[in-house]
LUMSEVEX-41581 format. One line per field, with one value per residue: residue in three letters; chain; x, y, z of N, C-alpha, C, O, CB in turn. Coordinates in pm, 1 decimal, padded with zeros to 6 digits. Each point is the difference from the previous one (the first is absolute). Glycine has a CB too. Layout:
BEGIN
vomar [ALA,...] $
bakol [A,...] $
n_u [X,...] $
n_v [Y,...] $
n_w [Z,...] $
ca_u [X,...] $
ca_v [Y,...] $
ca_w [Z,...] $
c_u [X,...] $
c_v [Y,...] $
c_w [Z,...] $
o_u [X,...] $
o_v [Y,...] $
o_w [Z,...] $
cb_u [X,...] $
cb_v [Y,...] $
cb_w [Z,...] $
This chain:
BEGIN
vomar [UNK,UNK,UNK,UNK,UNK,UNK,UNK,UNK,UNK,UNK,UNK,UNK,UNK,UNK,UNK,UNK,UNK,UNK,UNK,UNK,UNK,UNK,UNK,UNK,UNK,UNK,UNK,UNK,UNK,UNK,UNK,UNK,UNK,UNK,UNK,UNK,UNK,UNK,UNK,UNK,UNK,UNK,UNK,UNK,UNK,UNK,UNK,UNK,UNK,UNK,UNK,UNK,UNK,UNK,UNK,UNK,UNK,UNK,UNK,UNK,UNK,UNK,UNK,UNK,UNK,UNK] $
bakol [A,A,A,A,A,A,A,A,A,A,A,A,A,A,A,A,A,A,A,A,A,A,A,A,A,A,A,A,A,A,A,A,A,A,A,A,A,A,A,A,A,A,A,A,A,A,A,A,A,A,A,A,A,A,A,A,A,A,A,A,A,A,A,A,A,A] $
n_u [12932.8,00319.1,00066.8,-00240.4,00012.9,00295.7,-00116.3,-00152.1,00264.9,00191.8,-00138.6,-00020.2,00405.2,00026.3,-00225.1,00184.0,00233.9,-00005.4,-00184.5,00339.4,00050.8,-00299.1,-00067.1,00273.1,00127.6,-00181.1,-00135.6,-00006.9,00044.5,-00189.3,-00183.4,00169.3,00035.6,-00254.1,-00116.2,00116.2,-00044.5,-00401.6,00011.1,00044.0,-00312.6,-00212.0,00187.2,-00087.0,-00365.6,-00035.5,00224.1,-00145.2,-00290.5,00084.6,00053.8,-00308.7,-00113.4,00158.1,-00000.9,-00280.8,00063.7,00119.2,-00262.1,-00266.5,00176.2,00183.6,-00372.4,-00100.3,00163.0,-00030.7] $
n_v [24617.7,00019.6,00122.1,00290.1,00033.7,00098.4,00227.6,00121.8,00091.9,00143.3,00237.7,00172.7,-00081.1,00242.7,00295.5,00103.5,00054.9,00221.3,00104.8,-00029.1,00070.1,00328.7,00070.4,00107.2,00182.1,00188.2,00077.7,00135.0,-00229.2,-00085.8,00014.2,-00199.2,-00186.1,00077.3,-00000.3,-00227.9,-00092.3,00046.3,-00202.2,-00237.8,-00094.4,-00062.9,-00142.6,-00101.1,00146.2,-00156.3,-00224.3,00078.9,00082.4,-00240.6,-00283.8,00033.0,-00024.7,-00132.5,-00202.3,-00031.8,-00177.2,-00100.8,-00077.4,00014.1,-00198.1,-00181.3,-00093.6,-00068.2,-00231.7,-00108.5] $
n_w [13994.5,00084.5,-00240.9,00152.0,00371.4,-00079.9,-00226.0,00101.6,00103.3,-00249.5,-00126.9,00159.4,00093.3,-00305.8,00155.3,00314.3,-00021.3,-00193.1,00232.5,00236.7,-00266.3,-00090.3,00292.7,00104.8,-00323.4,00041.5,00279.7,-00343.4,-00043.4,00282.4,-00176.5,-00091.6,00211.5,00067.3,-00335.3,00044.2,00274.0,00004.5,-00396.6,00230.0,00074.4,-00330.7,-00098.3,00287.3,-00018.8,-00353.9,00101.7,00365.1,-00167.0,-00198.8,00221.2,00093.2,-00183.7,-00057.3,00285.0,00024.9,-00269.8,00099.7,00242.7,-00217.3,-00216.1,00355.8,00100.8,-00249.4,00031.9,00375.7] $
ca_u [-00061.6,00082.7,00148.4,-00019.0,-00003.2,00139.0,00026.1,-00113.8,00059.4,00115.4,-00099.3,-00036.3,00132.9,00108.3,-00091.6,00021.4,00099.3,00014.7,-00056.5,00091.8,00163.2,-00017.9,-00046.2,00079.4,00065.0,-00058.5,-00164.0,-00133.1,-00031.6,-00064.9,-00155.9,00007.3,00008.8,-00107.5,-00092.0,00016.2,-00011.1,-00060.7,-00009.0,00095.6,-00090.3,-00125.3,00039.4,-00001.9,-00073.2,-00107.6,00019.4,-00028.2,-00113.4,00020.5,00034.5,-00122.0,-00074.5,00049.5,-00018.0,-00149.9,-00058.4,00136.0,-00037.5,-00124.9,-00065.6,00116.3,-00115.1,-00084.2,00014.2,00047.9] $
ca_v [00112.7,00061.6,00077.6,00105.2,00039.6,00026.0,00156.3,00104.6,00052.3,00054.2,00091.0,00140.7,00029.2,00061.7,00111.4,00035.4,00020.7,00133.5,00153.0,00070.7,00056.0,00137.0,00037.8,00046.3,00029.9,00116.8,-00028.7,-00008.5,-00110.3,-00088.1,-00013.6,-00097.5,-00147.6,-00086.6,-00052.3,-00096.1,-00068.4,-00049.1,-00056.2,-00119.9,-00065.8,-00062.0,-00160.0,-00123.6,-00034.6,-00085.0,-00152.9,-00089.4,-00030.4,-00038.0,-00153.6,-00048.0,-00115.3,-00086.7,-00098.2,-00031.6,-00093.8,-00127.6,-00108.3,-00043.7,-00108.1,-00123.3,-00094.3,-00050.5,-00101.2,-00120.1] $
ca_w [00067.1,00087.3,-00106.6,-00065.2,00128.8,00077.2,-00069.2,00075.9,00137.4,-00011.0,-00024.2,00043.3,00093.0,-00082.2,-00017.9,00097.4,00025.5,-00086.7,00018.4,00110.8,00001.0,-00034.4,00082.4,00050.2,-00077.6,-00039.4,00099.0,-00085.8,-00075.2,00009.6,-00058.3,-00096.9,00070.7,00063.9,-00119.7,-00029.3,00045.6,00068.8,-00136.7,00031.8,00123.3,-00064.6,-00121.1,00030.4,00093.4,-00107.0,-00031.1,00060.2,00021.2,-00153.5,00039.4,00073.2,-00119.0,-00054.1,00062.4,00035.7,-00096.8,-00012.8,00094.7,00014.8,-00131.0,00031.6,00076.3,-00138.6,-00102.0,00068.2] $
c_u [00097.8,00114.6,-00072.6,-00041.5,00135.9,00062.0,-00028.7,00110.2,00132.5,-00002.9,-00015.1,00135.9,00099.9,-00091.4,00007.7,00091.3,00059.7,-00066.0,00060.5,00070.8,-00047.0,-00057.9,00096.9,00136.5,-00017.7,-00123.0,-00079.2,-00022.4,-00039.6,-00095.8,00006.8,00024.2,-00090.3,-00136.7,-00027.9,00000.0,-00168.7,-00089.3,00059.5,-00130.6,-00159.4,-00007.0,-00028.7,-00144.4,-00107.5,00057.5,-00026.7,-00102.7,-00028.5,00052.4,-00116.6,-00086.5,00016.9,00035.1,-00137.4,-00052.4,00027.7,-00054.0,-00139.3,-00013.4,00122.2,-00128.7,-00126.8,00028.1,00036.0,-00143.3] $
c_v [00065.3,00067.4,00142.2,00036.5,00050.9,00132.9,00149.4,00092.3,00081.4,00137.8,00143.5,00000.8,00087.0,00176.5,00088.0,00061.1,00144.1,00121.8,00067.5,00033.1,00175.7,00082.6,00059.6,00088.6,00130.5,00016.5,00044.2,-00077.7,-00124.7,-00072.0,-00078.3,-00128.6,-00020.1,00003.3,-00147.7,-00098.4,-00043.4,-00087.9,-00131.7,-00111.2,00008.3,-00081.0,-00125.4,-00005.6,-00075.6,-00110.8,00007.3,00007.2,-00113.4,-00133.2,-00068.9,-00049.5,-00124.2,-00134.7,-00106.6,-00076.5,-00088.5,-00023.4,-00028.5,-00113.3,-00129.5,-00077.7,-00065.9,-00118.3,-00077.2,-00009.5] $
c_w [00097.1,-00057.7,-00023.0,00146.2,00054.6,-00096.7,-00002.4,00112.3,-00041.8,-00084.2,00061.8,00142.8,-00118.8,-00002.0,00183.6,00067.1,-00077.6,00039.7,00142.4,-00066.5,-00123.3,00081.0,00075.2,-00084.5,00030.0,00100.4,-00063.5,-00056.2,00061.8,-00048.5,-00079.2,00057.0,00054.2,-00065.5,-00032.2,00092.0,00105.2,-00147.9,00060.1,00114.0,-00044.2,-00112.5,00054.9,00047.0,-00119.3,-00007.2,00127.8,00004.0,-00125.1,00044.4,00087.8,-00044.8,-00067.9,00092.5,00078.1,-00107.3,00011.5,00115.0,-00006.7,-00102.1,00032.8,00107.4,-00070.6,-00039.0,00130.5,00069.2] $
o_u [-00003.9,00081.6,00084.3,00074.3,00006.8,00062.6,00069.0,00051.3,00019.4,00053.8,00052.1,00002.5,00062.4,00065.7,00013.6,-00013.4,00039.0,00051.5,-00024.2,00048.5,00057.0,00017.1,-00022.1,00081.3,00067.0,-00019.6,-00113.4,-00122.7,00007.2,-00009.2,-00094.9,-00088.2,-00051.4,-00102.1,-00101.6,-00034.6,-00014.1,-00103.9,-00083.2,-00052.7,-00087.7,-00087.0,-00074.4,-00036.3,-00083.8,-00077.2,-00115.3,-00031.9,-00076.2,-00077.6,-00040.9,-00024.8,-00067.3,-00031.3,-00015.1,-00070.4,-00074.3,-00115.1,-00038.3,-00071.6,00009.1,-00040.1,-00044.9,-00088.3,-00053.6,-00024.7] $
o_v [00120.8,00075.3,00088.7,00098.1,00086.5,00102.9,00101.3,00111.7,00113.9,00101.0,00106.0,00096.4,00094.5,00097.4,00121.3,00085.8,00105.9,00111.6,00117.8,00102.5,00108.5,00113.7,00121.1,00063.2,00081.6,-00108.3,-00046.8,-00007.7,-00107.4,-00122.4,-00078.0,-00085.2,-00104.9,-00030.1,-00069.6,-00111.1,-00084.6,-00057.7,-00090.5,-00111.2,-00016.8,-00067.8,-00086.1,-00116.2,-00085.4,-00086.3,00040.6,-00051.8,-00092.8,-00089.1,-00115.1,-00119.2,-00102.8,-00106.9,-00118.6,-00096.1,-00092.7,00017.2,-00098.6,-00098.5,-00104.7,-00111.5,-00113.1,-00085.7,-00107.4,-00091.5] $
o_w [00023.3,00053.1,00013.6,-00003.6,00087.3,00025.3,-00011.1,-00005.8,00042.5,00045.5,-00035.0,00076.5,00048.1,00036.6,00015.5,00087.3,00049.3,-00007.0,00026.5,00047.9,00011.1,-00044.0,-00000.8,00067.4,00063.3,00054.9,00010.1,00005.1,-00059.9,00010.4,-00008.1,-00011.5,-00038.7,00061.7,00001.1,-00040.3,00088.3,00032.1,-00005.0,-00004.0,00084.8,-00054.8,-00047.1,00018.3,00029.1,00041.6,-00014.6,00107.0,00027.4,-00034.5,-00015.6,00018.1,00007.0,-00052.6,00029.6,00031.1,00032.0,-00040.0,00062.9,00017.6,-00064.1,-00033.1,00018.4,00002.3,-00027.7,00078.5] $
cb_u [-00220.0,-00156.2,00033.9,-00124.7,-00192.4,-00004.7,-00067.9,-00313.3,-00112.0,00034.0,-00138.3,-00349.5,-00073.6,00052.8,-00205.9,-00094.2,-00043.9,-00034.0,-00220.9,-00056.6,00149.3,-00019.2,-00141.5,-00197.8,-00067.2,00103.7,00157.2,00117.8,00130.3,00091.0,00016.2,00160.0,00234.0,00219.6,00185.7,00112.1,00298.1,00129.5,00110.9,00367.2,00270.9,00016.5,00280.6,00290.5,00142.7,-00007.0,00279.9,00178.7,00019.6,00137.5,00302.9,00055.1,00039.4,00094.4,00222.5,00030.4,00054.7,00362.9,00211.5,-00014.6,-00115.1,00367.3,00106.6,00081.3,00129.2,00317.5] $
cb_v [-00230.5,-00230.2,-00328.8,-00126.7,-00245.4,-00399.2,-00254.5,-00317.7,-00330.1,-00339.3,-00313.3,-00082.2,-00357.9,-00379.3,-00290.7,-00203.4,-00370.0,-00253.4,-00188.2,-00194.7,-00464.4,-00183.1,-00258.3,-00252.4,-00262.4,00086.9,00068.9,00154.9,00208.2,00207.0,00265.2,00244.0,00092.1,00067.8,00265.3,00216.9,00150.8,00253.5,00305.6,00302.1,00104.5,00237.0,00180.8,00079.6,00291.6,00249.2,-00129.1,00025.3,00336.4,00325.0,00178.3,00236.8,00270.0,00302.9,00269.0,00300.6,00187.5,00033.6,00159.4,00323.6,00323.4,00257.6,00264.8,00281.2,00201.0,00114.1] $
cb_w [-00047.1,00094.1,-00194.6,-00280.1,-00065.8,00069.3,-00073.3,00004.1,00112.0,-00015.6,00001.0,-00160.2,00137.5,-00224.4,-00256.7,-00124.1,00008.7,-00165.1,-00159.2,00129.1,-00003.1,-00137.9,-00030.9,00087.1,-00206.1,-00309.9,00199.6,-00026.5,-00075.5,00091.7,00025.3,-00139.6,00074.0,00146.6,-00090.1,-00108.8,-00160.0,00229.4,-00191.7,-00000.4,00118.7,00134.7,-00050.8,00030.5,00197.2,-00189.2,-00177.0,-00024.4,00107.5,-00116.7,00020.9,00081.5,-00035.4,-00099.5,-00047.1,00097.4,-00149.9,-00085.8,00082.9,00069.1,-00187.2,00030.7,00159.3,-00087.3,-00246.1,-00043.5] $
């Protein structure tokens, strides 16, 4: 879980990073980067909802069996 969390993160730091630097290139073309990058910041916001669950199970049927 912490590996795809670090990816996530690295992730929207590379997207982040890219939408400064076109931003300051070009400035019309902002619209587009901060599309993507607000696509970016609802990707991670579903898997980290998506691991939440998934860990909530996983600890409920792990207390179950012990």
């Amino acid at each position: 879980m912490l590996r795809i969390t670090a990816i996530l993160h690295t992730f929207g730091l590379k997207v982040a990073d890219r939408a400064r630097a076109r931003l300051t290139d070009a400035p019309e073309r902002g619209n587009v980067t901060i599309e993507h990058v607000l696509w970016a910041v609802a990707v991670i916001a579903i898997v980290g909802a998506v691991v939440a669950v998934i860990r909530g199970f996983v600890t409920a049927e792990a207390a179950r069996i012990g």
